[in-house]
N, C-alpha and C positions, 0 to 999 in steps of 0.2 A: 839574739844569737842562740841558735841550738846548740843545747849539751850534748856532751861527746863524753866515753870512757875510754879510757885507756888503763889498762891491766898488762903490768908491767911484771914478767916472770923471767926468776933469774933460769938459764937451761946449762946442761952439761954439755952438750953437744947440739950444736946451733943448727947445721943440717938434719938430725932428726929430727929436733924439734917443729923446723919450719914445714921439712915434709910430713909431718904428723897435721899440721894445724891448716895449712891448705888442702889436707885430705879430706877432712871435717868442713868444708864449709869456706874456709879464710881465702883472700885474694892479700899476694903480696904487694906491698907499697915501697917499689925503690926507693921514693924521694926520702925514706928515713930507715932503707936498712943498706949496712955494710957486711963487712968480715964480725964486726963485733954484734951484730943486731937485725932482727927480721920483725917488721914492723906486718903485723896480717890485719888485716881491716876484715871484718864480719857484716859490717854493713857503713852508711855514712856516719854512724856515732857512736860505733860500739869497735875499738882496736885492742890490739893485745900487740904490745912490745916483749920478743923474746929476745934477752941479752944475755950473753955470756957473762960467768962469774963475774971476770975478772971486772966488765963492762958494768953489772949490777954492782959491784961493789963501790963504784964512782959514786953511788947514789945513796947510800947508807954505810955507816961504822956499826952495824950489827950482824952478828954471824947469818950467811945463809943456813936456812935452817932445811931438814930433810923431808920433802913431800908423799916419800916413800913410805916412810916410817913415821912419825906426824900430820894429823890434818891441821890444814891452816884455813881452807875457807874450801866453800861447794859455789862454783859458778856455772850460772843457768843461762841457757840460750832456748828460743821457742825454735817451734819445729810445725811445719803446716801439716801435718797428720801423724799418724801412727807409722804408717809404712820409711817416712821421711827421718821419725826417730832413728830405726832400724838400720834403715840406710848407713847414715850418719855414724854410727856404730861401727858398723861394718868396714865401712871404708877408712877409720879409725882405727881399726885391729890391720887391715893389711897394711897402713903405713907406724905401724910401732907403736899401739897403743895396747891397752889391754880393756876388754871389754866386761862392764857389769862388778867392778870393786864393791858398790854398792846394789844390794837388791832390787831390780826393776820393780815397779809400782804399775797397775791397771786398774786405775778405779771407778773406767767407765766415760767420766767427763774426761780425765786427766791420764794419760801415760805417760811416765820417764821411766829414763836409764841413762845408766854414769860408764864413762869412759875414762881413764886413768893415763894421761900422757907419757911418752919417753921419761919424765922427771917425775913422776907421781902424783902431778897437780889432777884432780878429782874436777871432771865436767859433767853437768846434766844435761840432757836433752830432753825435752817433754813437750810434750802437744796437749791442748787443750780446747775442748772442744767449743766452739765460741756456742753455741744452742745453748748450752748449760750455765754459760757464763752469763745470761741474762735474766 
């Protein structure tokens, strides 16, 4: 069986979130979103469940904590070039994101940049050049 992830983040508001995260790349999956949850598939094994508080809180007795103001984790997704990081970015700041929280890197083999969602959760984008990688 192939492994699959699922990245499960609690949002403030369900509709930015989701139009944030299909601008970036995500295709939505009905079969697991409602009023309370937008289930975005990245690819066949890589999802991200965005649920509202009240919805996240089904699933834990510990406080949401603030993404804004705390980092809790940096999640990385590849990117098939440089220009496609970019992209990626871009079409993330026009649906509610904020671009570059962290300093872009060009190190030649490797480019990212981070992207800061509706809630403050921190994503990287980066491409790396597979020549270098061997």
């Amino acid at each position: 069986m192939t492994k699959m992830i699922f990245i499960n983040l609690p949002v403030r508001d369900l509709q930015a979130a989701t139009k944030f995260y299909l601008a970036i790349g995500g295709t939505l999956n009905p079969q697991f979103s409602n009023d309370q949850a937008s289930s975005i598939m990245f690819s066949d094994s890589i999802g991200v469940m965005l649920l509202t508080h009240q919805h996240y809180g089904q699933f834990t007795t510990r406080q949401i904590g603030d993404a804004r103001r705390d980092s809790q984790m940096l999640i990385a997704l590849t990117a098939g070039s440089k220009d496609e990081v970019n992209a990626t970015i871009e079409k993330g700041v026009a649906a509610g994101g904020r671009a570059d929280p962290n300093p872009a890197q060009d190190l030649g083999f490797m480019f990212n940049r981070h992207i800061e969602d509706p809630d403050g959760n921190v994503w990287e984008f980066l491409w790396m050049n597979p020549a270098a990688m061997q």
